[in-house]
N, C-alpha and C positions, 0 to 999 in steps of 0.2 A: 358410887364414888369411883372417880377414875383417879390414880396418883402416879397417874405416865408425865415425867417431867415435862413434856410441851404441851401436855394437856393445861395441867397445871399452871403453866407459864400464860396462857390467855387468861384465865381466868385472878392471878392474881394480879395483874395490873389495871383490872375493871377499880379495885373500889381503893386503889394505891395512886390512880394516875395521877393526881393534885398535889401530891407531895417530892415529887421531882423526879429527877434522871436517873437517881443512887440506887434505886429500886431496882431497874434494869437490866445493870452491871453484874446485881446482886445474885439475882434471880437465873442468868445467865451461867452464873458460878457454880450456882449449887446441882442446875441442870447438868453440868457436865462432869463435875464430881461424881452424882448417881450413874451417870449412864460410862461414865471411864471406867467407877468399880467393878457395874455391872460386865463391862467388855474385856476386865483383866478376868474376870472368874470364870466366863463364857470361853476364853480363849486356852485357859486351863482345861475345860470341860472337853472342847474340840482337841486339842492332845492325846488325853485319854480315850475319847472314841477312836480316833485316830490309830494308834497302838493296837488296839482292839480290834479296831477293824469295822466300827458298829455302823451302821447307816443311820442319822440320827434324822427325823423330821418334824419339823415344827408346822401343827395344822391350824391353822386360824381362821376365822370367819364371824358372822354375825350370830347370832344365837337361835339355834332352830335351823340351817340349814344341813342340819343332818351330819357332820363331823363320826358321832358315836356310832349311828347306823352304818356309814361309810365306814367306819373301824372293824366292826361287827364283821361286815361282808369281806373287808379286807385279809379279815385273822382270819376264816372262814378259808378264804381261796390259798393263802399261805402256808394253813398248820400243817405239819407235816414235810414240808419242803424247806422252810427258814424258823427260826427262831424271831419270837416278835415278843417286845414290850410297851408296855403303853405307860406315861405317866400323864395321870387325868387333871387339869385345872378348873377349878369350880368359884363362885362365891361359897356357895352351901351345898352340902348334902356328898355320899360319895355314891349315888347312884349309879354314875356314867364309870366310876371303879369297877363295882357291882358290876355292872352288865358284861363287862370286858372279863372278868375272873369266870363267869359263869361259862366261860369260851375254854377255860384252862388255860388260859394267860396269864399270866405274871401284869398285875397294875397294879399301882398306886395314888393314890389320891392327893392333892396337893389342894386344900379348902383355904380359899385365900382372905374371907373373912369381912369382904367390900374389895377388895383390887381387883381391879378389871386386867390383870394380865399376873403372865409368870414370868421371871425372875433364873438369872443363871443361879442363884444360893439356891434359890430354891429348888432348880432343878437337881444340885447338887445332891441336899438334903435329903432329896426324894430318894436320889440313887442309893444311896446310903442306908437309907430305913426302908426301903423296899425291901436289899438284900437281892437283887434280878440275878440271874446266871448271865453265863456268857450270852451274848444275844448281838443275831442278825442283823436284825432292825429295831430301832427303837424311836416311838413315837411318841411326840408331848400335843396331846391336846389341850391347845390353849385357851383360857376365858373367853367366853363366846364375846368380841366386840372384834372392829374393825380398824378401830383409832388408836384404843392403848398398846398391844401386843407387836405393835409394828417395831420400834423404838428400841426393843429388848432383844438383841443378842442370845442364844442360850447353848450354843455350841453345835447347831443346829447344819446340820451338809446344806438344808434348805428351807426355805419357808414353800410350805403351797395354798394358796390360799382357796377355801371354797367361798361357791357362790349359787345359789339354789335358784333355779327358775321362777317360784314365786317371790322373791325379794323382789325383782323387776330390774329391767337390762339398763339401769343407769348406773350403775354403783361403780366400777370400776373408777369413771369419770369424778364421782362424789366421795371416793373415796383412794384418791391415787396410789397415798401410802402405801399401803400393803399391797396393790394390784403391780405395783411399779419394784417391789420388792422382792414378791414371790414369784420365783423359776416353774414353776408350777400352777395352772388354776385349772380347779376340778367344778365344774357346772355340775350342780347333784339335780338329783329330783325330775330325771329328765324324762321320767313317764307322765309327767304332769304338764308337760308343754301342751300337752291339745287342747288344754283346759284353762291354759292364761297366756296374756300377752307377754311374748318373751322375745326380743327381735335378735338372735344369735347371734348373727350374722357381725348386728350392731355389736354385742360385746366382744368378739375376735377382734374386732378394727379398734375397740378401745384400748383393750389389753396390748395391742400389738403398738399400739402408738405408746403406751407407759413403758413396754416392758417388752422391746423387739429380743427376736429369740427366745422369748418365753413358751412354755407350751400350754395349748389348753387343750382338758380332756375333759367327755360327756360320760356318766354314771350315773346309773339310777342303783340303789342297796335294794330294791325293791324288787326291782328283775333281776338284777345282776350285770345288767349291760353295762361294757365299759367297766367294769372292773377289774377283767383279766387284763385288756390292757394298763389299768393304775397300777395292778402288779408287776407287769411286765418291766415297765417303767423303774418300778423300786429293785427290781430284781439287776437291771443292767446299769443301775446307776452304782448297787452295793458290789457288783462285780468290779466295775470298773474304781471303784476308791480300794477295793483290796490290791486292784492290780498296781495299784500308784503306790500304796504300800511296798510290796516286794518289787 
């Protein structure tokens, strides 16, 4: 079940369309309601980091392209030098919690119950019953989908979107939203290229046609490659939001 408002918005005028225009209007209304709320509490949240000083990142992708392993190898090269926290988004289970704590990280679990995305209350929520200490960086991995989680706001410095070599090098194009959104896109799984059709090349030109100025970076959690630099990355991006602070 997705209940991202413009998701929602197709499908309720499939089996409405016969009964007139008023639907529309309607429907249009309550879309913006949800996502206004959503954008006063997300704007609250970026404050707070803000003050703080936190580097917040929203990671989203399709399910299965590795997000958690990326995490894994990410705490991995950081602990020790930043402070990191992770808040995990699921339908079920708090496995991808579990794995992150088993690092000595600080996560949290946010089990969304059928919603295909997170939520600024929610992220709130999270902060809140977590209880996180001060922290460097802080991460929200989002519901594994592509469509819902784009929409939502969460107070986030940035969205980066992964994209996994075996998914297949159309999706930017098939999926604009989030590729045209996120300042960031991390190609995972990049020790897997010799093994499937993946034309790189072709998704730079995509990304760069949705989302000029964006960057994209190659990592495999597997080897490691390409990971110092994803750090590097977070490491000059949270320097430079402190320095805009003071």
């Amino acid at each position: 079940m997705c209940d991202d408002p413009s998701h929602s918005h197709v499908h309720a005028h499939g089996p409405f369309r016969n009964l007139g225009h008023e639907h529309g209007p309607l429907q249009v209304q309550v879309e913006r309601r949800v996502l206004e709320s959503n954008d006063v509490e997300a704007q609250h949240l970026r404050e707070d980091f803000a003050e703080d000083g936190t580097l917040v990142v929203n990671l989203i992708s399709s399910p299965g392209s590795g997000k958690t392993t990326l995490l894994e190898a990410t705490v991995a090269e950081l602990k020790g030098t930043l402070s990191v926290g992770v808040i995990e988004g699921d339908v079920a289970t708090e496995r991808d919690a579990d794995r992150i704590r088993a690092l000595g990280v600080p996560a949290f679990q946010v089990v969304t119950g059928g919603a295909c995305h997170l939520d600024a209350r929610q992220v709130n929520k999270a902060l809140r019953k977590g209880k996180f200490p001060d922290l460097d960086v802080l991460f929200i991995e989002n519901v594994g989908n592509l469509v819902c989680p784009t929409s939502y706001d969460l107070g986030e410095d940035f969205k980066a979107a992964l994209l996994s070599v075996t998914e297949g090098d159309d999706k930017p194009f098939k999926y604009p939203g989030i590729f045209s959104a996120a300042q960031v896109t991390l190609i995972t799984k990049t020790d897997l290229m010799p093994h499937v059709s993946f034309d790189l090349e072709a998704v730079k030109g995509q990304i760069k046609t949705l989302r000029p100025g964006g960057e994209v970076l190659m990592a495999s959690a597997q080897t490691g490659t390409g990971v110092d630099a994803w750090c590097g990355l977070l490491a000059a991006r949270l320097a430079s939001k402190r320095a805009r602070r003071t």
